[in-house]
C-alpha positions as CSV (number, residue, x, y, z in Angstrom):
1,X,24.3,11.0,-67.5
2,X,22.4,7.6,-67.6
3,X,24.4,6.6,-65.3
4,X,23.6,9.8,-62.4
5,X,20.0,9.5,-63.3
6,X,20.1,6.0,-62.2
7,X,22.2,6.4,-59.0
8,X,19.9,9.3,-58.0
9,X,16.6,7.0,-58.6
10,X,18.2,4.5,-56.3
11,X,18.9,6.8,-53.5
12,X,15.6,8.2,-53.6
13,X,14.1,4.8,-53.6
14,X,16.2,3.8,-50.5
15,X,15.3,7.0,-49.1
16,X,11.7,6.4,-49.5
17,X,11.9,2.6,-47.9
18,X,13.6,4.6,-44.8
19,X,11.1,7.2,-44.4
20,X,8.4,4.7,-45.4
21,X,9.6,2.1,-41.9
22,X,9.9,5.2,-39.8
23,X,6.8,6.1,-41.0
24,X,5.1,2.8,-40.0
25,X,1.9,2.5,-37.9
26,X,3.4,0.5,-34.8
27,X,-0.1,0.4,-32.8
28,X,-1.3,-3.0,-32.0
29,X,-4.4,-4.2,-30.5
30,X,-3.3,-7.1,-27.9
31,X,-5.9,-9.7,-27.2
32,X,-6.3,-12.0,-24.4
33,X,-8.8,-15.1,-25.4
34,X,-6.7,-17.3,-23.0
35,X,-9.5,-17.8,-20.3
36,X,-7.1,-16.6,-18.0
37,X,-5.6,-12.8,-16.9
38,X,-2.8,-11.6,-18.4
39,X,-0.8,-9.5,-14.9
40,X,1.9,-8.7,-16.9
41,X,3.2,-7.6,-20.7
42,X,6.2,-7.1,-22.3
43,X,7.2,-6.0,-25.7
44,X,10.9,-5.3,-26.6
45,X,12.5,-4.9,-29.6
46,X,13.5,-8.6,-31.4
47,X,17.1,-9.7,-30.6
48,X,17.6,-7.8,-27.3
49,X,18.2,-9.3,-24.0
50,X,16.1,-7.7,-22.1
51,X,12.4,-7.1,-21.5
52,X,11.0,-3.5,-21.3
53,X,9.2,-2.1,-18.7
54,X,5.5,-3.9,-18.4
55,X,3.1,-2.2,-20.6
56,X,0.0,-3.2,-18.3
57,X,1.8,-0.7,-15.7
58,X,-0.5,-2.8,-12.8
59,X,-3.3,-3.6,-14.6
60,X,-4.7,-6.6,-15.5
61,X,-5.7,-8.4,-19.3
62,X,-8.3,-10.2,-18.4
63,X,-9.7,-12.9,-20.8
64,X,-11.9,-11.2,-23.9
65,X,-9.8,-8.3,-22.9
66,X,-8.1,-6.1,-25.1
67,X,-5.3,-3.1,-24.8
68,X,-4.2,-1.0,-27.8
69,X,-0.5,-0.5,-27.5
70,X,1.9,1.9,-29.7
71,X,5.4,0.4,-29.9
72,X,6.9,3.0,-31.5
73,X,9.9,3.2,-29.7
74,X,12.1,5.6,-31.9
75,X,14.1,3.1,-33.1
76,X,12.2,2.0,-36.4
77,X,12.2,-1.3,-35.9
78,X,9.3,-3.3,-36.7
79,X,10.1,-6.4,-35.1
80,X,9.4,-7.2,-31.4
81,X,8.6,-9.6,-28.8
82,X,6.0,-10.4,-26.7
83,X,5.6,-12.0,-23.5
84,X,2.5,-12.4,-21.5
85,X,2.8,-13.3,-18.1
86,X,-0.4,-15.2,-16.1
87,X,-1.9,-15.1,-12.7
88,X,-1.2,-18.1,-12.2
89,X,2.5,-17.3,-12.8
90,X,2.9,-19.1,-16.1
91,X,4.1,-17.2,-19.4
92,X,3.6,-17.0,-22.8
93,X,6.1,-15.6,-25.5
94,X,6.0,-15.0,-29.0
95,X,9.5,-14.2,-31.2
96,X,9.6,-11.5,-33.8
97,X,6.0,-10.4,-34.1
98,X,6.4,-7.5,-36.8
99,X,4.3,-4.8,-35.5
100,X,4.2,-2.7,-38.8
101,X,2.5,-5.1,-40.6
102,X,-0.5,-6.1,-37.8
103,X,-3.2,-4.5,-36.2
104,X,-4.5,-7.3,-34.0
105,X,-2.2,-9.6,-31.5
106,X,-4.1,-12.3,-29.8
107,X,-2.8,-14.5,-27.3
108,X,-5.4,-17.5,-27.8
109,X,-5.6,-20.7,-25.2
């Protein structure tokens, strides 16, 4: 009986740590204190190949700028990366920013 009691404690627990990732607040406040614009943003999912669609759809990140972004994506994963992409055509990126554990992303000069 011991035995069940613990199994079924463990499940929940692991059950909980699922729910409680999925659950996770994924919006980020994204920065720009780089005295330059930011014409581009990406944010994919650490570990993939490829870069998502750009998030500034256009627009431009200009320095003392900010943009909230939700990268909830509906995969669960907390981990991402960013690139940041200048007018001058020179790019930023940071690896494996976890975006269920921040609130605030600055790109600084």
């Amino acid at each position: 009986m011991k035995n069940y009691i613990l199994a079924a404690s463990l499940l929940g627990l692991a059950v909980a740590s699922s729910v409680s990732a999925q659950a996770a607040d994924r919006k980020v406040t994204i920065k720009n204190e780089t005295g330059y614009a930011i014409v581009e943003f990406y944010g994919s999912n650490s570990g993939t190949e490829d870069w998502e669609e750009n998030i500034l759809g256009g627009q431009r990140l200009n320095h003392g700028d900010s943009i909230d972004v939700n990268f909830d994506d509906g995969t669960g994963n907390c981990m991402f990366d960013f690139l940041a992409v200048f007018e001058d055509g020179d790019q930023l990126t940071k690896e494996d920013v976890d975006v269920c554990k921040i609130g605030t992303f600055t790109f600084n000069e």
